[in-house]
C-alpha positions in Angstrom: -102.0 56.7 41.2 -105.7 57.5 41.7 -107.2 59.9 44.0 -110.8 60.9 44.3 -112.2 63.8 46.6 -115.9 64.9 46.9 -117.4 68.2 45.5 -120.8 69.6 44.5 -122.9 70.9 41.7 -125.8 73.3 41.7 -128.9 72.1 39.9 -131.2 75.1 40.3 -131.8 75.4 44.1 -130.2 71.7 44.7 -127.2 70.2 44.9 -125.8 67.2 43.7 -122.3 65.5 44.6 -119.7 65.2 42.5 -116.7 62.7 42.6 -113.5 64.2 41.3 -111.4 61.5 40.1 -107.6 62.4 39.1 -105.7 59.8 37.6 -101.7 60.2 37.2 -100.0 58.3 34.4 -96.8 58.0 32.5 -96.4 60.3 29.3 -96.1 63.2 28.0 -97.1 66.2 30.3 -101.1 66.9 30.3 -104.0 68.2 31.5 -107.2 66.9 30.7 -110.7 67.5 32.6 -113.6 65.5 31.4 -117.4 64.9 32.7 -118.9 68.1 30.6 -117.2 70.7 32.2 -118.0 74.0 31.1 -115.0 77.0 30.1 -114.8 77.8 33.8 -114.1 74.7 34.7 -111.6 74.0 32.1 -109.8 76.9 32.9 -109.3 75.2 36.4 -105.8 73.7 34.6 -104.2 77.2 34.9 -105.4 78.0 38.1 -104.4 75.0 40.0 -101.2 74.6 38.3 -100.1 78.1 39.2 -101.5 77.5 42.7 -99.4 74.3 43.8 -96.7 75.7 42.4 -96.8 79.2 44.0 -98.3 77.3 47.6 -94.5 75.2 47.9 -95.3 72.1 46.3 -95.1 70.0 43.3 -97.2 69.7 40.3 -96.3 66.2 38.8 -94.9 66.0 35.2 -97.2 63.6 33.9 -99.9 63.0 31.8 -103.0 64.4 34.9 -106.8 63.0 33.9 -109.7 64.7 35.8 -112.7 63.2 35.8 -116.1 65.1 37.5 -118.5 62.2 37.3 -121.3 61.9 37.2 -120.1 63.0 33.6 -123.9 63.4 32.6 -124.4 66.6 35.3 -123.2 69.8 33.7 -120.7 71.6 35.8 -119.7 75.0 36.0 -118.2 77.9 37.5 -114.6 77.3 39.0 -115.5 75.8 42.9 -114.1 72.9 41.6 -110.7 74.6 41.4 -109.6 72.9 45.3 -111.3 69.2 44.7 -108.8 69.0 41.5 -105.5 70.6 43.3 -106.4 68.4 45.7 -107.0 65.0 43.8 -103.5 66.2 42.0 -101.4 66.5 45.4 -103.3 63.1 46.4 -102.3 61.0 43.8 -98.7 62.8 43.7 -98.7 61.2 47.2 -98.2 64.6 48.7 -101.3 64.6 50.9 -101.8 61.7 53.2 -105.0 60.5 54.2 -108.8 60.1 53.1 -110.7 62.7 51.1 -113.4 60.8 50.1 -114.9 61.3 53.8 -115.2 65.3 53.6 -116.7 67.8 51.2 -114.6 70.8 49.4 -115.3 73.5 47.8 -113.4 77.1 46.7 -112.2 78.5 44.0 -107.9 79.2 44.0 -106.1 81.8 43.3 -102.9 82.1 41.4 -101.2 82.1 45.1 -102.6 79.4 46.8 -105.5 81.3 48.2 -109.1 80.1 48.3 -111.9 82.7 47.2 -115.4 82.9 47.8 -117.7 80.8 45.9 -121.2 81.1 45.3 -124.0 78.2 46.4 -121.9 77.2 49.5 -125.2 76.8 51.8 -126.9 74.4 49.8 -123.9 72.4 48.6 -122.8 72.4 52.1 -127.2 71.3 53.0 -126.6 68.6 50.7 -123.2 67.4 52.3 -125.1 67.1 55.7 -128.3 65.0 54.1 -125.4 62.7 52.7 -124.2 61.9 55.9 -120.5 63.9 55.2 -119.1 65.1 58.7 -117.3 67.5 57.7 -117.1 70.4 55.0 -114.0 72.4 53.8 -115.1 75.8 51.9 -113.7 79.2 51.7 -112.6 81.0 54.9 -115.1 84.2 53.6 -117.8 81.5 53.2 -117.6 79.6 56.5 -120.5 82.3 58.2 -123.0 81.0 55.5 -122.0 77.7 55.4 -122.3 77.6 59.8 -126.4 77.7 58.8 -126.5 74.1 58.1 -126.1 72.0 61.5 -124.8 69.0 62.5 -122.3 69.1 60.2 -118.7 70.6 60.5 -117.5 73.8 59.2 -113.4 74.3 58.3 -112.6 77.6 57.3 -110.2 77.5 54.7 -107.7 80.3 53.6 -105.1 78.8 51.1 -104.5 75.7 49.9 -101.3 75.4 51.6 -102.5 75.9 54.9 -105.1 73.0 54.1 -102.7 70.8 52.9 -100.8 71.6 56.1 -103.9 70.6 58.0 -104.2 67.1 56.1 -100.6 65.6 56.8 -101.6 66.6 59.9 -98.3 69.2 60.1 -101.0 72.4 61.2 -104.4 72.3 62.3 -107.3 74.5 61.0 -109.8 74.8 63.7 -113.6 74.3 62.7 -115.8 77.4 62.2 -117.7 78.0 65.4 -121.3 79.4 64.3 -122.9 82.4 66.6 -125.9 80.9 68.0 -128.2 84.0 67.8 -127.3 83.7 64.0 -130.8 83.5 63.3 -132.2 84.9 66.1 -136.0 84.8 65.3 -136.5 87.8 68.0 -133.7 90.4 65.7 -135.8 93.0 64.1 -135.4 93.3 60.6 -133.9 96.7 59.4 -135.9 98.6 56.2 -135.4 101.6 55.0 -139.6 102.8 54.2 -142.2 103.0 56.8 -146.0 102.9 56.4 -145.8 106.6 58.9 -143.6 108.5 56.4 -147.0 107.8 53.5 -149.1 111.0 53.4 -152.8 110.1 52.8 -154.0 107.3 51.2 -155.5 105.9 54.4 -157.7 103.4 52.5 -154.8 102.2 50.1 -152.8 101.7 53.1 -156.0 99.3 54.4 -155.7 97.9 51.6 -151.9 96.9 51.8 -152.6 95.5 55.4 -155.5 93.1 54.4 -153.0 91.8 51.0 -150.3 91.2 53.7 -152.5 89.2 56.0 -154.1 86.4 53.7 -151.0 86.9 51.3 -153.1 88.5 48.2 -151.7 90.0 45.1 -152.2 93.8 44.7 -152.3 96.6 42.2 -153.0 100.0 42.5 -154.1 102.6 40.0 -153.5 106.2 40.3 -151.8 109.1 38.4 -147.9 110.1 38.6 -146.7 110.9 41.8 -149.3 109.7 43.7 -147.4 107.9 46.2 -147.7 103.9 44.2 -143.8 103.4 44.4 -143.6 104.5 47.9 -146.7 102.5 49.4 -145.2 99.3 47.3 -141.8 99.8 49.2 -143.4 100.0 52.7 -145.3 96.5 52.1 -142.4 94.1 53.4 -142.1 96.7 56.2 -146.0 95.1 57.2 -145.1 91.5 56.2 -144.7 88.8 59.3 -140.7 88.7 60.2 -139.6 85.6 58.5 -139.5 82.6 60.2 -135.6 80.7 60.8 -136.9 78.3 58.0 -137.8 81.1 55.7 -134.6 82.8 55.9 -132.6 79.7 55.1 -134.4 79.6 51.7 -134.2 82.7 50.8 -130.6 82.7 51.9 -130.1 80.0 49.5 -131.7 81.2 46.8 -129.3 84.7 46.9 -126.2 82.4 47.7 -127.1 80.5 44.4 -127.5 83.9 42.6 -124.3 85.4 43.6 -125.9 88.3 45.8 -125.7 87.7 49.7 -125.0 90.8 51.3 -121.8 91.5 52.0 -121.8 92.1 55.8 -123.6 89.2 56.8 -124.1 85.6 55.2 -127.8 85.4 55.3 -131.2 87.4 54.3 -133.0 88.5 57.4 -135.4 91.2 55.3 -138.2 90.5 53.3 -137.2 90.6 49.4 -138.2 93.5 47.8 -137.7 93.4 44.1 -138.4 96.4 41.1 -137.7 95.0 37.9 -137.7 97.2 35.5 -140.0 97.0 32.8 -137.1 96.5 30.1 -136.2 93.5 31.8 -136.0 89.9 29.8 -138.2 86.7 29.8 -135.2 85.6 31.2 -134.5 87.9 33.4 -138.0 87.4 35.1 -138.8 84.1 35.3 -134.8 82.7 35.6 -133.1 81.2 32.7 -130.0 80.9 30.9 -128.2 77.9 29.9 -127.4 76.9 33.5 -130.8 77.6 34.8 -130.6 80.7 37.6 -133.6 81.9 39.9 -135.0 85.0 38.3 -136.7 88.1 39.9 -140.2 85.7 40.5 -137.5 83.5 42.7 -135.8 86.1 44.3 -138.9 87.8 44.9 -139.7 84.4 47.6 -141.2 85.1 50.7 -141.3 88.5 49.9 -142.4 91.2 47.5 -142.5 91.8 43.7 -143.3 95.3 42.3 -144.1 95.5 38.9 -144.4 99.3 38.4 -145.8 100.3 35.1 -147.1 97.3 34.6 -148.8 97.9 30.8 -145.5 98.3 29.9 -143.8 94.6 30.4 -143.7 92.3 27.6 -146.7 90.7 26.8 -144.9 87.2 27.2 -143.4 88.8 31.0 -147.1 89.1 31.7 -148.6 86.5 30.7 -145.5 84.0 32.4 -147.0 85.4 35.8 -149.9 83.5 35.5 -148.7 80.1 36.4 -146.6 81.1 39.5 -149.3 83.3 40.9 -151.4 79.7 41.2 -148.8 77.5 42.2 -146.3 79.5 43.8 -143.5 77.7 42.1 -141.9 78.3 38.3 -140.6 75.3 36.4 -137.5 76.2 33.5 -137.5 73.6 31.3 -134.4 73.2 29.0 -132.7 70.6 26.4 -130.6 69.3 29.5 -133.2 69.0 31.8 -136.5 71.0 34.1 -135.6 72.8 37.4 -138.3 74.3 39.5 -137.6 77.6 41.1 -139.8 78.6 44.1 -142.0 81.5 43.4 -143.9 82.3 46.5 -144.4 85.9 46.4 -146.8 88.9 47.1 -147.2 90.2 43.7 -147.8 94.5 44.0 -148.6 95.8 40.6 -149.2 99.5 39.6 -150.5 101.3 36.6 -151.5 104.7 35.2 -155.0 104.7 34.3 -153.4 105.9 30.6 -150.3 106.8 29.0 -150.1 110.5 30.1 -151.4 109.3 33.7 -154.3 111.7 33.7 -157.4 109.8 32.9 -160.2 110.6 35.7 -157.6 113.3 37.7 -159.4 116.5 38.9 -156.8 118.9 38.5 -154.8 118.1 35.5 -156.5 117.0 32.3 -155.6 113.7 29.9 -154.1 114.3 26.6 -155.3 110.9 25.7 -157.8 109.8 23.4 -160.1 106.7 24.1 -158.8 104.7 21.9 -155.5 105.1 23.1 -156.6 105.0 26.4 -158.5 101.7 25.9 -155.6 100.1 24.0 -153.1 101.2 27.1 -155.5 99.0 29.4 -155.5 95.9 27.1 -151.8 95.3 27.5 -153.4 93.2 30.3 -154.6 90.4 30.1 -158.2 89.5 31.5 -157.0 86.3 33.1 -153.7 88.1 34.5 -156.1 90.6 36.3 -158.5 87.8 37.3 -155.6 86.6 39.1 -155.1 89.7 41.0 -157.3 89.8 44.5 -157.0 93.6 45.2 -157.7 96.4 42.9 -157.6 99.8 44.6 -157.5 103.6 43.4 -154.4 106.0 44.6 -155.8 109.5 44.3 -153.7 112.6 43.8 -152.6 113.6 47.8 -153.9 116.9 48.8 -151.5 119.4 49.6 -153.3 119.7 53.7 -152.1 116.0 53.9 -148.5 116.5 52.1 -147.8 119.7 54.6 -149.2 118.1 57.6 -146.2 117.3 60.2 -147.5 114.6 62.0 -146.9 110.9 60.9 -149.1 108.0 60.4 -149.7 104.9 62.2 -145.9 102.7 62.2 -145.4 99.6 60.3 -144.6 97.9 63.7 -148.1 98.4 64.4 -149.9 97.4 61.7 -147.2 94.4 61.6 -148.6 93.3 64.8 -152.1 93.0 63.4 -151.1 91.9 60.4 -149.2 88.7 62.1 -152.4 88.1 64.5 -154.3 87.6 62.0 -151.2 84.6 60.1 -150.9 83.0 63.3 -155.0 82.9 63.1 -154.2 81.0 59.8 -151.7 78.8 61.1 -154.1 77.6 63.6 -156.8 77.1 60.9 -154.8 75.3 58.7 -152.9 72.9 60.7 -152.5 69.2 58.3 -153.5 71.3 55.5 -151.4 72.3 52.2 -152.8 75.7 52.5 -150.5 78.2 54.8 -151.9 81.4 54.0 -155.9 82.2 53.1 -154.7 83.3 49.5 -153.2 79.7 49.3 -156.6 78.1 50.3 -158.1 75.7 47.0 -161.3 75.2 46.6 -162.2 72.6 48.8 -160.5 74.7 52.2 -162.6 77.6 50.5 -166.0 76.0 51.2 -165.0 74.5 54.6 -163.6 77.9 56.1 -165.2 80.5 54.3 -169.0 79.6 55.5 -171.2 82.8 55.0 -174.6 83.7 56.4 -177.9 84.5 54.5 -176.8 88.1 54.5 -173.3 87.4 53.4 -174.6 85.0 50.8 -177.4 87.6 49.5 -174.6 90.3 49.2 -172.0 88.5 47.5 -174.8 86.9 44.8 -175.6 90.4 43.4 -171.9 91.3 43.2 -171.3 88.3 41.0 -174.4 89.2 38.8 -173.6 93.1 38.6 -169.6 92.8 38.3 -169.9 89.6 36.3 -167.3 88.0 38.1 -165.9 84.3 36.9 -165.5 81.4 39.4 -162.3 82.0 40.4 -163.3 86.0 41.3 -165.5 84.7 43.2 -163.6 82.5 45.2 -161.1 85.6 45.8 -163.4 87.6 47.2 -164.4 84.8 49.6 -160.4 84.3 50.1 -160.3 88.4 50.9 -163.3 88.0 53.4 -161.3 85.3 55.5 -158.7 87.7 55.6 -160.7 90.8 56.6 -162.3 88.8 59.3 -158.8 87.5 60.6 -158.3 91.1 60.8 -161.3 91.6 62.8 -160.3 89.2 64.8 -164.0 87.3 64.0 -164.8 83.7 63.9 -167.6 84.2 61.0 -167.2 85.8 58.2 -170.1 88.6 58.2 -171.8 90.7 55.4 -169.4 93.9 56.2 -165.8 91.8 55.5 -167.7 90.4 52.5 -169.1 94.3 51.1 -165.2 95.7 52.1 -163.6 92.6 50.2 -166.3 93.6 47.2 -165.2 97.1 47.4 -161.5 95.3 46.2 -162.8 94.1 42.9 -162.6 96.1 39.7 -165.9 97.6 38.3 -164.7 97.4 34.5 -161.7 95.8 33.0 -158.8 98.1 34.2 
């Protein structure tokens, strides 16, 4: 007898469907599972023989062939633990009826019970695009899975009870999906606020113009000087994410194993700290199944690189390409998978090792040459990359003992998404959907400047020496600081303020 039922595989962010084939055939009792599984997925044969047998039924005596085709797609992990008990009970005629018609996914338990598996929302995206009605997953997965519409959900808790459900002798009720899911209207929860930062009033401008146009920051200042704290407030002044947003990012922490576990979807913008230990592989994604990295998970949100002299030259200098194309491409002996990588990039440094450099109170232990070869760690063009470049002082102690708190990030949120929907209007049939995503071409058509403008931003290049592509930042920050302004033109003071952003000497 031969059965076939319809899984999935996760190639990076995609999926792709896989036909489980079992075959029965006289012999000798086996077990064999072919189409490049991986140890996971060969340890499936325990799993699903202890499973039929501890859910009631029968596992057949004969020689069993499992076949994941196409056999040229890697698979791993053990989701395809309920396709296989299922193709086994088919083709044992134990289960009547098509399978070829539905997608499933879980992985089993030595009982019979179906666990949680990771990827279910994309798999499930896929199952929809291919014009499946209908898809069977874990009963702890069925919330996530209810994201993808037009397509029905069945909640699955063992795989007796589904097996029950297909002979028709129980029925397993489809998943029914809250509506206000992804209400766009719930307020994201996060723990910092812009009103608990002491200080730093023009640092905290600054943060509000990089989360408008979408500009990459980093900020310079001695210990304790509040970087860490102001870098934890930016999502708090990002635009809520839109539904479409959150179903990306959803699906890139449902591919990485970390949904949260009280709700199957990522509402709040991603904040991610790497620490400055942390692999090429760790940062950019990797392995030998390609997974999103810190860049990725980073996607629609933040990534704060504190310390930043002290990453790994190759760390650094793999930043380049995904802060130009918002997108990082992992290219391995099997294949090339392209993570997104559309982040706000918040950077800080101290201006030495001991952090002192410039303070007015303490004094640096540093000499220059240790001091200049503690700023070369980065990279001219990494820096040239970089839109905003702004100095966090040592707070006064007036400031640090004053009771009364700062403006709230709901407020600066609201001018901060004023000035994106501004964009949005702007760049309606364009690629572009922020001003830091402008290339050159949307540059010259929306950044017009007047004689003033133009006079102002001539001597800056000459004095500052700034390449091409400084100058088109500034141009880029401009736009932004207008937005703000809520100004059609872009006049001579948004040009001196997005001036005022660039370093004076290499950092």
């Amino acid at each position: 007898m031969l059965a076939r039922v319809i899984s999935c595989a996760i190639i990076g962010l995609d999926g792709a469907l896989i036909q489980v084939e079992v075959d029965l055939a006289r012999g000798l009792p086996s077990f064999t599972i072919v189409g490049l599984p991986d140890k996971a997925v060969e340890e499936s044969r325990e799993r699903v023989r202890a499973a039929v047998r501890n859910s009631g039924l029968i596992f057949p005596g004969m020689r069993v062939t499992v076949n994941l085709a196409p056999a040229d797609i890697k698979k791993e992990g053990p989701s395809y633990d309920l396709p296989i008990a299922l193709g086994v009970l088919a083709a044992s005629d134990q289960i009547s009826g098509e399978l070829d018609r539905a997608l499933f996914l879980g992985e089993l338990s030595l009982d019979g019970s179906v666990r949680h598996t990771d990827g279910v929302l994309p798999m499930v995206s896929l199952a929809r695009e291919q014009g499946l009605r209908s898809a069977f997953v874990p009963y702890s997965d069925a919330a996530e899975a209810s994201l993808v519409e037009e397509i029905d959900i069945i909640p699955v808790k063992s795989l007796a009870e589904l097996v029950a459900h297909l002979n028709g002798l129980g029925d397993i009720a489809p998943y029914q999906a809250d509506p206000t899911l992804l209400d766009a209207a719930a307020e994201p929860h996060y723990d910092a606020d812009m009103s608990q930062v002491k200080g730093q009033e023009h640092v905290k401008r600054a943060m509000e113009v990089a989360a408008a146009g979408g500009h990459n920051m980093i900020m310079h200042g001695p210990p304790g000087s509040g970087k860490t704290l102001l870098a934890r407030t930016m999502p708090t002044i990002l635009p809520r994410m839109t539904n479409t947003e959150v179903i990306q990012v959803t699906k890139i922490y449902s591919v990485g194993g970390m949904l949260p576990a009280d709700r199957p979807y990522v509402r709040e913008r991603p904040f991610r700290a790497p620490h400055h230990t942390i692999s090429h592989a760790g940062l950019v994604g990797g392995g030998r199944f390609p997974r999103p990295g810190e860049i990725s998970l980073a996607n629609y949100g933040v990534l704060f690189l504190d310390e930043l002299p002290e990453f790994s030259q190759q760390a650094l200098e793999t930043l380049r390409q995904p802060l130009e194309d918002r997108v990082i491409t992992i290219s391995r002996a099997a294949g090339t998978v392209s993570f997104p990588a559309n982040f706000t990039l918040i950077a800080a440094m101290n201006p030495c090792p001991c952090g002192y450099a410039g303070d007015p109170v303490k004094a640096c232990t540093c000499s220059s040459t240790m001091i200049t070869r503690y700023q070369k760690r980065i990279s001219g063009p990494l820096l040239d990359r970089i839109d905003i470049h702004v100095e966090v002082p040592r707070v006064e102690y007036e400031k640090l003992a004053d009771s009364r708190l700062g403006e709230p990030s709901v407020a600066i949120r609201a001018r901060v998404e004023a000035a994106r929907q501004r964009q949005r209007e702007r760049f309606k049939g364009v690629s572009a959907l922020s001003n830091a995503e402008m290339n050159p071409s949307q540059v010259r058509e929306f950044c017009q400047l007047d004689a003033t403008g133009q006079s102002l931003l001539k001597a800056a290049v000459r004095q500052l020496h700034l390449s091409a592509r400084a100058y088109h930042r500034i141009l880029k920050l401009a736009r932004t600081i207008a937005d703000l302004a809520c100004a059609e033109q872009i006049q001579a003071a948004h040009v001196a303020e997005a001036v005022q952003y660039r370093p004076r000497e290499r950092v």
